[in-house]
C-alpha positions in Angstrom: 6.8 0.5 17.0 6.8 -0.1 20.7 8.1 -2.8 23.0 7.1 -4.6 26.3 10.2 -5.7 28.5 9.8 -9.4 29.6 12.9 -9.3 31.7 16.4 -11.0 31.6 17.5 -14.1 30.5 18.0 -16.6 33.2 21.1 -18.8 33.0 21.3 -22.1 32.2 18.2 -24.2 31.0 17.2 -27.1 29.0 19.0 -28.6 26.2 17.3 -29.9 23.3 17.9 -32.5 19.9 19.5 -30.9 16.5 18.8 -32.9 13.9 22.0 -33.4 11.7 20.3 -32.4 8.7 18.8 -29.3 6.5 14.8 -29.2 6.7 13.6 -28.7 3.6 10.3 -26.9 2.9 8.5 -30.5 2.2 7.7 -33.3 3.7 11.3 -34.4 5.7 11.3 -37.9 7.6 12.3 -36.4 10.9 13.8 -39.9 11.8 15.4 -39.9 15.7 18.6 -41.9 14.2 19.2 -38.2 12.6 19.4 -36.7 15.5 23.6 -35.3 16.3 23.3 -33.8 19.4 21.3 -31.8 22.1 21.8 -27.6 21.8 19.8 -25.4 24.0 18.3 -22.1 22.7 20.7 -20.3 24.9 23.7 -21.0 23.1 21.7 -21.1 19.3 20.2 -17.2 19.9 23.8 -16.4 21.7 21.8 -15.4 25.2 24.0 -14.4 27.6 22.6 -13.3 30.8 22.9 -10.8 33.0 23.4 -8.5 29.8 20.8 -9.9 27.5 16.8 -9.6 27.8 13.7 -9.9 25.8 10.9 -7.9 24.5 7.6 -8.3 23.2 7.4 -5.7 19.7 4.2 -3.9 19.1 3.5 -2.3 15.7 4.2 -2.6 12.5 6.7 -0.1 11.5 9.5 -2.5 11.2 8.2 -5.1 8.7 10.6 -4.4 6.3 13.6 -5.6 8.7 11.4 -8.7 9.2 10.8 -7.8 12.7 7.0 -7.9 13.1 3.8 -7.4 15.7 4.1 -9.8 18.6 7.3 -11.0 18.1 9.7 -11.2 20.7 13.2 -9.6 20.2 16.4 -11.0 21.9 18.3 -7.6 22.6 22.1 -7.5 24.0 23.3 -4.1 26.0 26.5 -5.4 25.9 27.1 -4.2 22.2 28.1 -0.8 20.9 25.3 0.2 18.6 26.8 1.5 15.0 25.3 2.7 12.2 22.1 0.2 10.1 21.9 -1.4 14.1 18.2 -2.1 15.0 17.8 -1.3 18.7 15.7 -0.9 21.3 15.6 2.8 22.9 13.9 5.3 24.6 13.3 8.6 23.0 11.9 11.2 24.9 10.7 8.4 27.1 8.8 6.7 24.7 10.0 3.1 23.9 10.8 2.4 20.1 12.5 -0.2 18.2 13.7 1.4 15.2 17.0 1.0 12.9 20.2 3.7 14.0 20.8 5.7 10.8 24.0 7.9 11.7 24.8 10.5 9.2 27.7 13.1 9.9 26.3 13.9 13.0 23.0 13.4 13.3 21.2 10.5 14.7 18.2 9.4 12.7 15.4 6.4 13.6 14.4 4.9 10.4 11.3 3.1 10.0 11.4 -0.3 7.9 7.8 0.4 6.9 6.9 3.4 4.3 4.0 4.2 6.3 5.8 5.8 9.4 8.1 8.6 9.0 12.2 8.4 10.5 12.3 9.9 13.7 15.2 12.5 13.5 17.0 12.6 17.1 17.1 16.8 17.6 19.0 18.4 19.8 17.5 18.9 22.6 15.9 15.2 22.4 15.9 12.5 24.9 17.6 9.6 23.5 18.5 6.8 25.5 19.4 3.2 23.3 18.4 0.1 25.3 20.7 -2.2 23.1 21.2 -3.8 19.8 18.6 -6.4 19.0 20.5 -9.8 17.6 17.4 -12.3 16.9 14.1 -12.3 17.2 11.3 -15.2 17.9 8.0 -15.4 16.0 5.0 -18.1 16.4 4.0 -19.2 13.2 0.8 -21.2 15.2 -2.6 -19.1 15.7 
């Protein structure tokens, strides 16, 4: 699974209504006298610029984490990856998105998807982690 970079988060931006209630999966009456107060996706996804950026995912080999083609993952540099982290890096110089599996001492690139094998990080190996991805965005539209 490969990523596109779409660049940092810019600060600021607009705010938008939160309803004060749950949606349920059925036919809510989104009335405006619901509506509590204005958020902005920047505080709800936790994007902090200069440190934070986006990338477009391409492939399917982490389905199983939920993260899939086309989304777009919110990924923070700021955090220390650890071990069951899904991050963005560079191995080798080729760009992958897979979950850090840290055992003893290796380093190993699991694939959520039983189709594509881990990649196991060898010495010699180029690895260089982009940061820890923290949300990601999907369109549910066509």
């Amino acid at each position: 699974m490969s990523f596109t970079s779409l660049g940092p988060i810019a600060e600021g931006g607009i705010r938008l209504p939160l309803g004060s209630f749950k949606v349920p999966a059925g036919f809510p009456s989104p009335a405006a006298d619901h509506l509590e107060k204005e958020i902005s996706l920047d505080q709800l996804l936790n994007i902090r610029a200069p440190h934070v950026y986006l990338v477009s995912i391409d492939g399917d080999s982490m389905q199983g984490a939920g993260i899939y083609s086309g989304d777009v993952a919110v990924v923070d540099r700021s955090l220390e990856p650890v071990h069951g982290d899904v991050v963005v890096a560079l191995l080798n110089n080729d760009p992958i998105c897979k979950r850090l599996c840290l055992r003893e001492k290796k380093v190993i690139l699991q694939s959520e998807n039983s189709k594509y094998p881990d990649r196991h990080v060898l010495e010699g190996d180029d690895l260089s982690i982009w940061g820890v991805i923290t949300y990601t965005v999907r369109s549910h539209g066509n």
